[in-house]
C-alpha positions in Angstrom: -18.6 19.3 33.4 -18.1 16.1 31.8 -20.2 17.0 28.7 -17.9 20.4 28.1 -15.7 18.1 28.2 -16.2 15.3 25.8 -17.7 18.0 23.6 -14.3 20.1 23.5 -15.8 22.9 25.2 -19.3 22.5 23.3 -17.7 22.3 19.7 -19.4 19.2 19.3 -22.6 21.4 19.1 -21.6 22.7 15.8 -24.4 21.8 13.8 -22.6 21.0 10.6 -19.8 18.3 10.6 -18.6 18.4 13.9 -15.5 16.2 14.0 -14.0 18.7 11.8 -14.7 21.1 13.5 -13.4 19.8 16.5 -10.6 18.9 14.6 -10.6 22.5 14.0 -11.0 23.4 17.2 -7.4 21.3 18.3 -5.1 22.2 15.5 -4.6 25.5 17.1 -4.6 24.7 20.7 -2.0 21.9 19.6 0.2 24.0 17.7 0.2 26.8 20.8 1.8 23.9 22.7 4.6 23.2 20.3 5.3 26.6 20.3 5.3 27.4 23.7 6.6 23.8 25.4 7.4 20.9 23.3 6.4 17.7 21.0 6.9 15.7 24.6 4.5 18.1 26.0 1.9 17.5 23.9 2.2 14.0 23.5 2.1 13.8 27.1 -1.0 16.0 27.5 -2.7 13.5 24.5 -2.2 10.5 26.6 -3.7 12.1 30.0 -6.2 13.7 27.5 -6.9 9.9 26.4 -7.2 8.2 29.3 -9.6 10.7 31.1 -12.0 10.9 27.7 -12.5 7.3 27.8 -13.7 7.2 31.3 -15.8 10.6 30.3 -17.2 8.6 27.5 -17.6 5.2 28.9 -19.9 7.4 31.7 -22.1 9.2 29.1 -22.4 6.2 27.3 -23.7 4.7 30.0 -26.4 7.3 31.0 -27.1 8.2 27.0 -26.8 4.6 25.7 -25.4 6.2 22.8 -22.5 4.9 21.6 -19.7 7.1 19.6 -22.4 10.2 20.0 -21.2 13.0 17.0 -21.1 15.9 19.4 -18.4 13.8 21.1 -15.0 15.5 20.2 -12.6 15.2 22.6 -11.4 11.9 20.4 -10.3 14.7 17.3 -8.4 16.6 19.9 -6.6 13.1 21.3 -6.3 12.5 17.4 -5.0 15.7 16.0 -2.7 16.6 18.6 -1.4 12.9 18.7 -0.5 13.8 15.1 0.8 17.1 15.7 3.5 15.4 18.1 4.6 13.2 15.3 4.3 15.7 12.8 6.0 18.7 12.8 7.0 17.6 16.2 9.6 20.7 15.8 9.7 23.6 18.6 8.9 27.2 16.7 8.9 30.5 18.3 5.6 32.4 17.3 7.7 34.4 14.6 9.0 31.5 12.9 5.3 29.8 12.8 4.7 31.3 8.9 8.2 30.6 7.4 7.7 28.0 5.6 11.3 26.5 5.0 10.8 25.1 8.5 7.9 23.0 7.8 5.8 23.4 11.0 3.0 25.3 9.0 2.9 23.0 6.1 3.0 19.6 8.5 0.5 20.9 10.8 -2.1 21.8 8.2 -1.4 18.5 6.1 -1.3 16.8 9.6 -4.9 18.2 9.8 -6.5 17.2 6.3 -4.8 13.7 6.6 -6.3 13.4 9.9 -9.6 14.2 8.4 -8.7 11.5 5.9 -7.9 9.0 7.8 -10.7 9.5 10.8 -13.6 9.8 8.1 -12.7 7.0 5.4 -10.9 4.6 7.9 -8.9 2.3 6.6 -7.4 -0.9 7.7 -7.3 -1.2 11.8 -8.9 2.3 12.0 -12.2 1.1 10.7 -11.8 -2.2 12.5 -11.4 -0.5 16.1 -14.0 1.7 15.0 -16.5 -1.2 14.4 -15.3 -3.7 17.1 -13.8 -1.6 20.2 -16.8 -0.7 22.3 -17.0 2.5 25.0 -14.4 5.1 25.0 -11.8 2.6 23.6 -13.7 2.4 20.6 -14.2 6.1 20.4 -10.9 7.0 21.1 -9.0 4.3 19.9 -9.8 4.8 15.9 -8.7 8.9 16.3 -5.4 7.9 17.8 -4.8 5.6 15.6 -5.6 7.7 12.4 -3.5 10.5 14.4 -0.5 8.1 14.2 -1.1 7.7 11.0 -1.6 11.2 9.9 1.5 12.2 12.0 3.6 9.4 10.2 2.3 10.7 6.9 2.9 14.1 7.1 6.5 13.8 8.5 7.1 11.3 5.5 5.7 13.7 2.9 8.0 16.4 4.4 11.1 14.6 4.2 10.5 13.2 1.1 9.8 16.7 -0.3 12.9 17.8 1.7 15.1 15.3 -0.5 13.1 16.0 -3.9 14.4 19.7 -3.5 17.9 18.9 -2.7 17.8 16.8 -6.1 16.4 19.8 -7.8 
């Protein structure tokens, strides 16, 4: 149970870039509970999400001794769905999903690629709690992080578009 787990439900099996897939994997999941509950919700469910991966981690770890594993993707959920309640944060009904004048299509896809961006290149702290945070901190401490970041991104690239047009 604990490696369906931490593999999101064996996406981390994916033989070819897993994270993204993963990531993948979330996006939907994460949008279904915008739609249906709320940006609370989901931030909610990323933080008991968090807690419970690092134990799960910390414990495969421990019987692997492999740290930060690539089939482990339950960080890119924590990550992309800690992004997604930043960014479009916004409750949709399933109609309203593809118009676009509402943004929640257009944040949560550029929520995913700067997720991407941010988790792969690491910048800054990302890459520092990636290198120095050992266990399941370290694993899941650079995705949340480079979900905030994502989240923070996206919502400002919205709104400045948002402004941009009313100029136009």
């Amino acid at each position: 149970m604990n490696y369906f787990f931490i593999t999101l439900g064996y996406s981390g099996l994916f033989p070819k870039a897993p994270g993204t897939f993963g990531t993948l994997v979330s996006l939907p999941l994460g949008m279904l509970i915008l739609i249906y509950f709320d940006a609370s919700t989901l931030f909610l469910a990323t933080l008991l999400i968090s807690i419970i991966a690092i134990k799960a981690i910390n414990r495969y770890e421990e019987k692997s001794k492999i740290h930060d594993d690539k089939r482990i993707v339950i960080d890119e959920l924590a990550g992309m769905w800690f992004a997604l309640s930043i960014a479009p944060a916004i409750t949709v009904s399933l109609t309203e999903v593809v118009v676009l004048s509402n943004g929640f299509l257009i944040q949560s896809i550029l929520s995913f690629a700067l997720f991407r961006y941010f988790d792969i290149a690491k910048p800054s702290i990302i890459g520092r709690i990636d290198r120095e945070a050992k266990g399941g901190v370290g694993v899941m401490g650079d995705d949340i992080i480079a979900g905030a970041a994502a989240g923070i991104s996206s919502a400002a690239l919205w709104q400045a578009y948002l402004y941009i047009s009313t100029l136009i």
